[in-house]
C-alpha positions as CSV (number, residue, x, y, z in Angstrom):
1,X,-31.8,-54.1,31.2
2,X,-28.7,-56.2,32.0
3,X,-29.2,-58.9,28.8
4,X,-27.9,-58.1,25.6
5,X,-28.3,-60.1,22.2
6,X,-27.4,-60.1,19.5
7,X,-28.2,-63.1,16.4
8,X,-27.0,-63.0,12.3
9,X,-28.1,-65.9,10.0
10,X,-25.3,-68.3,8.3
11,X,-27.1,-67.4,5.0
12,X,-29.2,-63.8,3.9
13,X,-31.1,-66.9,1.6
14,X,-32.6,-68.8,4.7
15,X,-34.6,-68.0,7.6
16,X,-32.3,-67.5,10.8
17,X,-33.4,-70.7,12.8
18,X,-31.9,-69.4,16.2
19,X,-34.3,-67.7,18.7
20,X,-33.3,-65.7,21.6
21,X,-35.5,-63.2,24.1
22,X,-35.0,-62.1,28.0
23,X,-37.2,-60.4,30.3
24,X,-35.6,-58.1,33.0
25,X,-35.0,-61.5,35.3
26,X,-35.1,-64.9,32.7
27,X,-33.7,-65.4,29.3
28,X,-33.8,-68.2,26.7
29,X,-31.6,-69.1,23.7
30,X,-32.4,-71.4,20.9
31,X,-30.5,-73.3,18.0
32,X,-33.2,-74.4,15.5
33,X,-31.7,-78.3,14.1
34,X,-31.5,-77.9,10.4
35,X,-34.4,-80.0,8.8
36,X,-33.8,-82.1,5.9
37,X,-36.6,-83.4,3.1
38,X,-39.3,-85.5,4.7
39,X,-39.1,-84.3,8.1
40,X,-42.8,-84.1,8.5
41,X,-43.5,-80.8,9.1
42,X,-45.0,-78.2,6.7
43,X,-44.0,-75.0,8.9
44,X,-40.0,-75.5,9.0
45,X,-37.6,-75.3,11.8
46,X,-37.6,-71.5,12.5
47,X,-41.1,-71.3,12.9
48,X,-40.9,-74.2,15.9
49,X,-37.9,-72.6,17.1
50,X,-39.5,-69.3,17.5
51,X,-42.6,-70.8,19.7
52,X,-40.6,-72.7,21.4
53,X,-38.8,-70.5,22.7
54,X,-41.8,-68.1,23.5
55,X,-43.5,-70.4,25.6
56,X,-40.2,-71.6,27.4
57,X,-39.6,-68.0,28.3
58,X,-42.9,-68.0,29.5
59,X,-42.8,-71.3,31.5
60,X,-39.2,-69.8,33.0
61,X,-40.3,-66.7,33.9
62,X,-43.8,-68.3,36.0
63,X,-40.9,-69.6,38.1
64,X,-40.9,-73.2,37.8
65,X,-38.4,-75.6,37.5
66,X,-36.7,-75.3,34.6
67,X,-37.0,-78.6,33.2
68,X,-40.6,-78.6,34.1
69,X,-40.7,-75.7,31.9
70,X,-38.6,-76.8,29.1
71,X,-40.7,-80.2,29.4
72,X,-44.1,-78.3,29.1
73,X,-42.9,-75.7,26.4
74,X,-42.0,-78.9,24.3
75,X,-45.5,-80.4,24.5
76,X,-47.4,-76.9,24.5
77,X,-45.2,-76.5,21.0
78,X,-46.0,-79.8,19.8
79,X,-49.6,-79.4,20.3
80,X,-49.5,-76.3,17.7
81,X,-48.3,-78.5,14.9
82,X,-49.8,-82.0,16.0
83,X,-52.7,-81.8,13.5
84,X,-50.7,-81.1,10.9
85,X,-47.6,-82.8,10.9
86,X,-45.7,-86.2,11.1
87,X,-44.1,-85.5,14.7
88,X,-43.2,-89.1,14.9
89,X,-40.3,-88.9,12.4
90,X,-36.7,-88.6,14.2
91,X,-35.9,-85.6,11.9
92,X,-39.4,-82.9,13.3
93,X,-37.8,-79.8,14.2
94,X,-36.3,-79.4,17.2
95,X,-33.8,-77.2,18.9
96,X,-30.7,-77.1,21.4
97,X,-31.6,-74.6,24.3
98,X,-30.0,-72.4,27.3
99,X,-32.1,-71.2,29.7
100,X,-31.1,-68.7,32.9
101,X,-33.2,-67.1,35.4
102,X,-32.0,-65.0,38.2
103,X,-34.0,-65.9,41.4
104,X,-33.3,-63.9,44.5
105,X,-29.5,-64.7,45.5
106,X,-29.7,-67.9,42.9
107,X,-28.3,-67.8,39.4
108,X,-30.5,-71.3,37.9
109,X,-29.3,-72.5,34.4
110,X,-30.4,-75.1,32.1
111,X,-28.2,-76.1,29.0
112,X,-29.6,-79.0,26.4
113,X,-27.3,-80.5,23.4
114,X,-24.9,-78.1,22.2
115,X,-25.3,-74.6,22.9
116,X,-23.4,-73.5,25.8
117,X,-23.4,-71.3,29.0
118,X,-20.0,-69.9,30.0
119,X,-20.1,-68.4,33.7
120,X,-17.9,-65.5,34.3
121,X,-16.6,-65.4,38.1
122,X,-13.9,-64.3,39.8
123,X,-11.8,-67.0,39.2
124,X,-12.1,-66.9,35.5
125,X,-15.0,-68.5,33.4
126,X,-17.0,-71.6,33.9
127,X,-18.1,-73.6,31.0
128,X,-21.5,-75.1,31.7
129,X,-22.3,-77.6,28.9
130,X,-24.2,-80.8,27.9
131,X,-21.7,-82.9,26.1
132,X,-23.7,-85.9,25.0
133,X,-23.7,-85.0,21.6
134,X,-19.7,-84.4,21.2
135,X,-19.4,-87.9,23.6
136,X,-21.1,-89.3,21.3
137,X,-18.9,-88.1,17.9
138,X,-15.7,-88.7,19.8
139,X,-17.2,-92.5,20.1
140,X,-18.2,-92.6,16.3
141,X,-15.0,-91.1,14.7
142,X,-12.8,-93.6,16.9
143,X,-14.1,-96.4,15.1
144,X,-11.9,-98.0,12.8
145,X,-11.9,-96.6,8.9
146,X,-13.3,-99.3,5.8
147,X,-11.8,-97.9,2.8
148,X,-8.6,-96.8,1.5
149,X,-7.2,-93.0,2.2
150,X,-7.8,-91.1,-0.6
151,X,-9.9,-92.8,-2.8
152,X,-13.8,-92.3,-3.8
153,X,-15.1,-95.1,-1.3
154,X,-13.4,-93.0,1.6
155,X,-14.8,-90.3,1.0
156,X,-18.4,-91.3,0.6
157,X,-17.1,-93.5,3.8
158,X,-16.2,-90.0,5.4
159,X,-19.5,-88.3,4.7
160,X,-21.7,-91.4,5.3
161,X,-19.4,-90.9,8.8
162,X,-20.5,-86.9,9.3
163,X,-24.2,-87.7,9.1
164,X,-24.5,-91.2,11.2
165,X,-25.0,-89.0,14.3
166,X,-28.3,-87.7,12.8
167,X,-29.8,-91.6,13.8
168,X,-28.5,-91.4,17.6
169,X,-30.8,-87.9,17.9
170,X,-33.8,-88.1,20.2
171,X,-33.3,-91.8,20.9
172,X,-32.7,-93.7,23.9
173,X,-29.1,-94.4,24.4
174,X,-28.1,-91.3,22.1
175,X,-28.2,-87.3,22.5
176,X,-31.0,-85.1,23.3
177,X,-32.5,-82.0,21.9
178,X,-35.6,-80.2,22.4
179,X,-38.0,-81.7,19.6
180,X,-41.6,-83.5,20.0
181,X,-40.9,-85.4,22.8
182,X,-40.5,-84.3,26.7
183,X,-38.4,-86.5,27.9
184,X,-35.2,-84.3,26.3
185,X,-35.8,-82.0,29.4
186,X,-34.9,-84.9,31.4
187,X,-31.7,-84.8,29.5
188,X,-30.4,-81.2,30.3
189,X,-27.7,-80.3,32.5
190,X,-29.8,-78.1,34.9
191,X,-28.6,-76.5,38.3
192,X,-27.9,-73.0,40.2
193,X,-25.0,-71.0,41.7
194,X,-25.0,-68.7,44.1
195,X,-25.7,-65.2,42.4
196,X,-22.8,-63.0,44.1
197,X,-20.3,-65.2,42.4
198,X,-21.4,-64.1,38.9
199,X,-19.7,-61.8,37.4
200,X,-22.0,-62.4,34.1
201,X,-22.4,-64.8,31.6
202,X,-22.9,-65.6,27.8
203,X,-25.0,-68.1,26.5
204,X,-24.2,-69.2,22.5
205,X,-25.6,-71.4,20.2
206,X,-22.3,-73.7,18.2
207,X,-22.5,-70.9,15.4
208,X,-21.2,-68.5,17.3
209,X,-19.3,-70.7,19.4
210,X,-16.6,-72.0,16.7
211,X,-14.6,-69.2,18.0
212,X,-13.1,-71.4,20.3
213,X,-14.0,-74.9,19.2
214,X,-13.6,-74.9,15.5
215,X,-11.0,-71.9,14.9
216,X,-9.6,-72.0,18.4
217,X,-9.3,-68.2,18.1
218,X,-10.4,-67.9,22.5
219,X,-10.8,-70.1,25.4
220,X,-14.2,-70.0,27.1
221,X,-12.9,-67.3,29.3
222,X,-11.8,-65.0,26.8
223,X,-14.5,-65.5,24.0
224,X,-16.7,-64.3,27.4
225,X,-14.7,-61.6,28.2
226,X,-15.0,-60.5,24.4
227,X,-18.8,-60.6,24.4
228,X,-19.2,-59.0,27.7
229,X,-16.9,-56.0,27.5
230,X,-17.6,-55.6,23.6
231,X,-21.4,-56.5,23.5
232,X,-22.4,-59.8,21.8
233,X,-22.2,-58.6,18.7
234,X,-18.5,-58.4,18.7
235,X,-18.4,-62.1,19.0
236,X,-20.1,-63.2,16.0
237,X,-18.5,-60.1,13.8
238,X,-15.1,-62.1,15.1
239,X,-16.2,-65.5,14.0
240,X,-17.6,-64.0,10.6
241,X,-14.5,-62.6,9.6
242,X,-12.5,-66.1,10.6
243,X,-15.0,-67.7,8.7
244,X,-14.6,-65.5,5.4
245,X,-10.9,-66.1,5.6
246,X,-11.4,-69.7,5.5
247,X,-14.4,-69.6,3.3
248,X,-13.7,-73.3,2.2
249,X,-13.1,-74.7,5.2
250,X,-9.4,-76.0,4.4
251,X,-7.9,-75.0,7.4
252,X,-11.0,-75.1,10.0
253,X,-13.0,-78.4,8.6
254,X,-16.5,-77.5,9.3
255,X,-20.3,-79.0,8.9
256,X,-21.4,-74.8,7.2
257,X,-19.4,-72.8,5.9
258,X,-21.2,-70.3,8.3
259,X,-23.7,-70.9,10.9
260,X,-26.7,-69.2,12.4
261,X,-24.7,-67.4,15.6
262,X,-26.8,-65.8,18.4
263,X,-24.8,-64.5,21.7
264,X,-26.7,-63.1,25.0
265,X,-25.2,-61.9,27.7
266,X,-26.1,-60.8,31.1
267,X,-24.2,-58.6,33.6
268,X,-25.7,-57.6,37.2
269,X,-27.7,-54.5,36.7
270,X,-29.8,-52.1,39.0
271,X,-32.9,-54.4,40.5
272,X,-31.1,-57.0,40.0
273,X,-31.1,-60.1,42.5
């Protein structure tokens, strides 16, 4: 079969919140958003992510549109946990998502908050990417410090900072991920290329994706080019070991020390297309 992944949890102590499954034609990969105390919901994150993503594979692989899929996999999830949890609250699991299908000479892709889908071709990579989410810190951290560098106050002021993009998530006007609500398929960046210009690709939640965007270790076309000639695994073994030589993030400032990281790949196979 021409997919390949592979996933590792940030911490052995906590469920692994990613998801990621292909058949020999569709494939689906999920980032599970960390809860926090009163989210609502008595099952935790990985469990949603998990069906999710099961009925999103399911929904890609009938063939329909992907957002039409994503749209009904986020209210066929929902309806498992409805009766017994508080999906009204902003903070009810939810999940960034990728999703690729390979239909006839069409390569169709969907990508939601921020996982990403880098496109190998013949000339070079092709990031595909929603970028609400990093719009939207770019427009938070230009805003104008309160308190005094170096002091207490800033650094509450700093954290208060890191965690104000929480509110903007799953509102209108903010950034979208795939949680109760439908209307977050509306959101993804969704769209097809033609199939012979694919040399593979690699889809990667932001665990496994700080190789280029926290530690700067690859560009999109080279962190793909790792994955694919090396296997997915390769990728993530990378980013652990940058991670471990940074373990307090001095150098590389990061949310976790070390994140859930799940790669997939896909290269054209025999049946294929």
């Amino acid at each position: 079969m021409p997919f390949r992944i592979a996933t590792r949890p940030g911490n052995s102590d906590r469920d692994n919140e990613d998801f990621a499954a292909a058949t020999d034609r569709t494939a689906v990969l999920l980032d599970g958003v960390s809860g926090r105390p009163g989210d609502g919901c008595v099952h935790g994150v990985a469990w949603y992510t998990r069906r999710l993503g099961a009925l999103l594979l399911a929904g890609v692989e009938s063939g329909a549109p992907l957002r039409e899929a994503l749209a009904g996999a986020i209210e066929q999830a929902s309806s498992l946990h409805a009766d017994t949890c508080d999906l009204t609250r902003q903070e009810t699991p939810s999940a960034t998502v990728v999703a690729a299908r390979i239909n006839g000479d069409r390569f169709e892709y969907l990508v939601l908050s921020d996982s990403v889908l880098v496109v190998a071709g013949r000339e070079g990579a092709r990031l595909l990417a929603e970028t609400r989410l990093d719009d939207l810190r770019a427009e938070l951290a230009r805003a104008p410090y309160e308190t005094e560098p170096g002091t207490p106050a800033r650094a509450e002021e700093e954290h208060r900072r890191r965690h104000t993009i929480r509110a903007y998530r799953n509102v209108d006007g903010g950034f979208w991920t795939a949680g109760a609500d439908p209307r977050a398929a509306g959101a993804a960046v969704s769209g097809s290329l033609p199939l012979d210009g694919v040399l593979g690709f690699v889809a990667m939640t932001d665990g496994a994706s700080r190789a280029v965007d926290v530690f700067g270790a690859h560009d999109w076309d080279s962190a793909a080019g790792l994955a694919l000639k090396s296997g997915p695994l390769a990728l993530i073994d990378q980013v652990r070991s940058l991670e471990a030589d940074d373990p307090d993030g001095l150098r590389y400032p990061r949310g976790k020390r070390s994140d859930d990281a799940t790669v997939l790949t896909w290269e054209p196979g025999s049946g294929q297309g």
